[in-house]
Backbone as JSON, one array per atom type, in Angstrom:
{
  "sequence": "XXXXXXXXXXXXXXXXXXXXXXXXXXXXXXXXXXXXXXXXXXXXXXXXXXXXXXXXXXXXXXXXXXXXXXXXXXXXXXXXX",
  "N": [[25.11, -127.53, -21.44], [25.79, -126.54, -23.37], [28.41, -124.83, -22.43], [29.95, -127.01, -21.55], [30.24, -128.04, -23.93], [31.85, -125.76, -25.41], [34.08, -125.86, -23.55], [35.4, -128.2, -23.75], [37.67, -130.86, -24.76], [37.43, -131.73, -27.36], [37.73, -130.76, -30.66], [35.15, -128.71, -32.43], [34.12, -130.42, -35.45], [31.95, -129.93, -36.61], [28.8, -128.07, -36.9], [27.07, -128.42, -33.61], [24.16, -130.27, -34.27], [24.36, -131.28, -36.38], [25.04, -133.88, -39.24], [27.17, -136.11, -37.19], [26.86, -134.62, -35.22], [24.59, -134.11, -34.37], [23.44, -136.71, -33.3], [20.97, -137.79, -32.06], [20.06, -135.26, -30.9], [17.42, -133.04, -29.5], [14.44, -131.4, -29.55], [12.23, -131.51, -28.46], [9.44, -131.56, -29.5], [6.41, -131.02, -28.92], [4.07, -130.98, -30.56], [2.6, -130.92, -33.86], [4.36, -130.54, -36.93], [3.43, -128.14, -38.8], [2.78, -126.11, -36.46], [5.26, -125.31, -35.99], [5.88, -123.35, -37.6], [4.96, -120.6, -39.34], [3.32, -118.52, -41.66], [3.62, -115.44, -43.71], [1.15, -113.79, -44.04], [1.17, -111.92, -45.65], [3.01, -111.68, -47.68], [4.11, -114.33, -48.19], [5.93, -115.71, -47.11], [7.5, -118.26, -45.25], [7.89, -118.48, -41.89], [9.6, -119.06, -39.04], [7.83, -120.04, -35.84], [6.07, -118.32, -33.32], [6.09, -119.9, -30.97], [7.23, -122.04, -31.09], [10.01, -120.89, -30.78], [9.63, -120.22, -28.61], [9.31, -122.49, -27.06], [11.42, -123.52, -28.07], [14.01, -122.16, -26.44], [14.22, -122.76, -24.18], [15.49, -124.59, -22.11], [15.28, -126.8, -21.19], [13.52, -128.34, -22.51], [15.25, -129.8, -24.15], [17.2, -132.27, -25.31], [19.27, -135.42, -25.08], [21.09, -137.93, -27.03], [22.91, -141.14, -26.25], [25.05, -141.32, -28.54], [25.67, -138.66, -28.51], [27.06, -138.27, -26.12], [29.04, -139.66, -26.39], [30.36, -138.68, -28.42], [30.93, -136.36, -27.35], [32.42, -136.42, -24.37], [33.42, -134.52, -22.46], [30.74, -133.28, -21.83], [28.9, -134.3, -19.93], [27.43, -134.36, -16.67], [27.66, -131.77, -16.7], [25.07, -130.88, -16.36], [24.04, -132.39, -18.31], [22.47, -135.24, -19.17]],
  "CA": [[25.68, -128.32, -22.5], [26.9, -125.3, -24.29], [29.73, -124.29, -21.49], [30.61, -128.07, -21.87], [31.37, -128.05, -25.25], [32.79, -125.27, -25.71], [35.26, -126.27, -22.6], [36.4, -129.33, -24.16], [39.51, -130.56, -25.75], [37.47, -132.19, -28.8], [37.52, -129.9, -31.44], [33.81, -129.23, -33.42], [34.54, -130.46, -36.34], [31.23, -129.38, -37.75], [28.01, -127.65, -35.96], [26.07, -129.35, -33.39], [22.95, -130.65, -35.13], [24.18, -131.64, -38.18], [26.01, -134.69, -38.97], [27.65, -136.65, -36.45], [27.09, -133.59, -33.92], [23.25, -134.4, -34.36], [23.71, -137.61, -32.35], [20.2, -137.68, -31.27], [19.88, -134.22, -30.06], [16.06, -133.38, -29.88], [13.96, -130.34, -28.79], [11.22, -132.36, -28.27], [8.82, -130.43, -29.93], [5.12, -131.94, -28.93], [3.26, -130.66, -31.42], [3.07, -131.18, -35.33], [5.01, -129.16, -37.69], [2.64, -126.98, -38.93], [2.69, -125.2, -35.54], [6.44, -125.02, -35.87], [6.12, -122.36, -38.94], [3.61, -119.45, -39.92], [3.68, -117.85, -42.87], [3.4, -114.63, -43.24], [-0.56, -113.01, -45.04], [1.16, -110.76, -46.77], [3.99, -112.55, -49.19], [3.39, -115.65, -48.15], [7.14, -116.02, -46.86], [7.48, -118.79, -44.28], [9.13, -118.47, -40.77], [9.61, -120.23, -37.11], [6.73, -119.72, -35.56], [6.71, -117.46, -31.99], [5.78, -120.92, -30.2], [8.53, -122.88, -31.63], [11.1, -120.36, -30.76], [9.84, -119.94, -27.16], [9.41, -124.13, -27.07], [13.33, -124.04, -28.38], [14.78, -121.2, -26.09], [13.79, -123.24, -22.82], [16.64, -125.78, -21.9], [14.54, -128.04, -20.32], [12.85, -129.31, -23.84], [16.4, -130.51, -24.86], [17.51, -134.22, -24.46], [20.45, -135.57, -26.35], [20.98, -139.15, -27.2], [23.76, -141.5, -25.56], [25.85, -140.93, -29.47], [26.05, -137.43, -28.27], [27.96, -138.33, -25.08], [29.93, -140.8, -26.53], [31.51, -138.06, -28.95], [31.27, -135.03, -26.53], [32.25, -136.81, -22.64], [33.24, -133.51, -21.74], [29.16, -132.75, -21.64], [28.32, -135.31, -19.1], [27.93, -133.96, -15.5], [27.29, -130.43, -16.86], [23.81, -130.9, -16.72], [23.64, -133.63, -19.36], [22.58, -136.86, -18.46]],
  "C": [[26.58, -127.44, -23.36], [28.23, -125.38, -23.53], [30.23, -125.8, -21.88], [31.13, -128.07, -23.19], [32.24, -127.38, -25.58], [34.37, -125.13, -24.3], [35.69, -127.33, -23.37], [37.05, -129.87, -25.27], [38.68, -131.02, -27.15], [37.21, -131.06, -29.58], [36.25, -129.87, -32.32], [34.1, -129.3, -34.91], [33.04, -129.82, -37.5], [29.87, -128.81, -36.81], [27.52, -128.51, -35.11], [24.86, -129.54, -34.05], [22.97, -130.83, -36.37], [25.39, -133.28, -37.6], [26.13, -135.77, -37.62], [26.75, -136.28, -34.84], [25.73, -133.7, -33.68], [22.76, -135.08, -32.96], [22.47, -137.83, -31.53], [19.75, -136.8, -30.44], [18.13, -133.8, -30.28], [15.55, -131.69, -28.96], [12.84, -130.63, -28.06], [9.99, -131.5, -28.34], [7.21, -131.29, -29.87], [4.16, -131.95, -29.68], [3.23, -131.21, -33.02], [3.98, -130.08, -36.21], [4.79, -127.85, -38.17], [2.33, -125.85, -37.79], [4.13, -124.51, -35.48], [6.83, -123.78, -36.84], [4.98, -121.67, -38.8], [3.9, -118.84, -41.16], [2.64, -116.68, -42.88], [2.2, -113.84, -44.62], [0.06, -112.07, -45.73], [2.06, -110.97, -48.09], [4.3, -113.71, -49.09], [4.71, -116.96, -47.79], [6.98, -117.2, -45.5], [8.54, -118.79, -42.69], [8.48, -118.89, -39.69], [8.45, -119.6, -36.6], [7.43, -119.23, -34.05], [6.88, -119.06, -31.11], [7.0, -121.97, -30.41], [9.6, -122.48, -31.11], [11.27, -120.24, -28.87], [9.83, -121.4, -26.2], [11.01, -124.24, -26.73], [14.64, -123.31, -27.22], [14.58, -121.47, -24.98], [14.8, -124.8, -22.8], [16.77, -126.73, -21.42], [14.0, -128.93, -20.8], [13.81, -130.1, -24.61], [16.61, -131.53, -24.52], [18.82, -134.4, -25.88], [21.0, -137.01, -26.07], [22.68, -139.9, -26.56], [25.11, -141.66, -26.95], [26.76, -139.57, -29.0], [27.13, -137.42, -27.12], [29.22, -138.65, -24.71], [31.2, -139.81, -27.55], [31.89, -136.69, -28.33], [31.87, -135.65, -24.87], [31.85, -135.96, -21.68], [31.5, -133.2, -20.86], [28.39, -133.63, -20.27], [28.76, -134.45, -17.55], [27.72, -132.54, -15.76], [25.87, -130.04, -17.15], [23.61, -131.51, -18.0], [23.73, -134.77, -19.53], [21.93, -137.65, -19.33]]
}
C-alpha cells in the first residue's frame, strides 16, 4: 500500500490516518487499549506498548475501508483489496 501511494499521481494532501486519508484504515488491534500502552514504574510516562508495535509492524493486521480506495485507486491491485 505504501509503494502504491507513494507511486501515484494524487498528491497527499495530508498524512494517511488523519482526515480524509483515515478512510477506514484499521490495524485491527484485538485487544483492549490498555494493552496498547504501558507506562513506565518509574515516572509514570506513558508509551506504545512492545505488543502494539509488533501487532502494528505486521502488514497483514491492516485492512482499509472502500473510502480509502475511492480516494487512493492507485492502491488497488498492489496488495489492497
Amino acid at each position: 500500500m505504501r509503494d502504491a501511494l507513494v507511486r501515484g499521481e494524487k498528491e497527499l494532501r495530508e498524512p494517511v490516518g488523519t482526515g480524509d486519508g483515515a478512510a477506514g484504515m484499521s490495524v485491527n488491534w484485538p485487544f483492549n487499549m490498555e494493552k496498547a500502552v504501558e507506562r513506565d514504574s518509574k515516572n509514570g510516562v506513558l508509551t506504545i506498548s512492545n505488543l502494539f508495535m509488533v501487532h502494528c509492524s505486521d502488514v497483514r493486521n491492516w485492512s482499509c475501508g472502500r473510502q480509502f480506495l475511492d480516494i487512493y485507486p492507485d492502491s488497488l491491485g498492489q496488495g489492497v483489496t
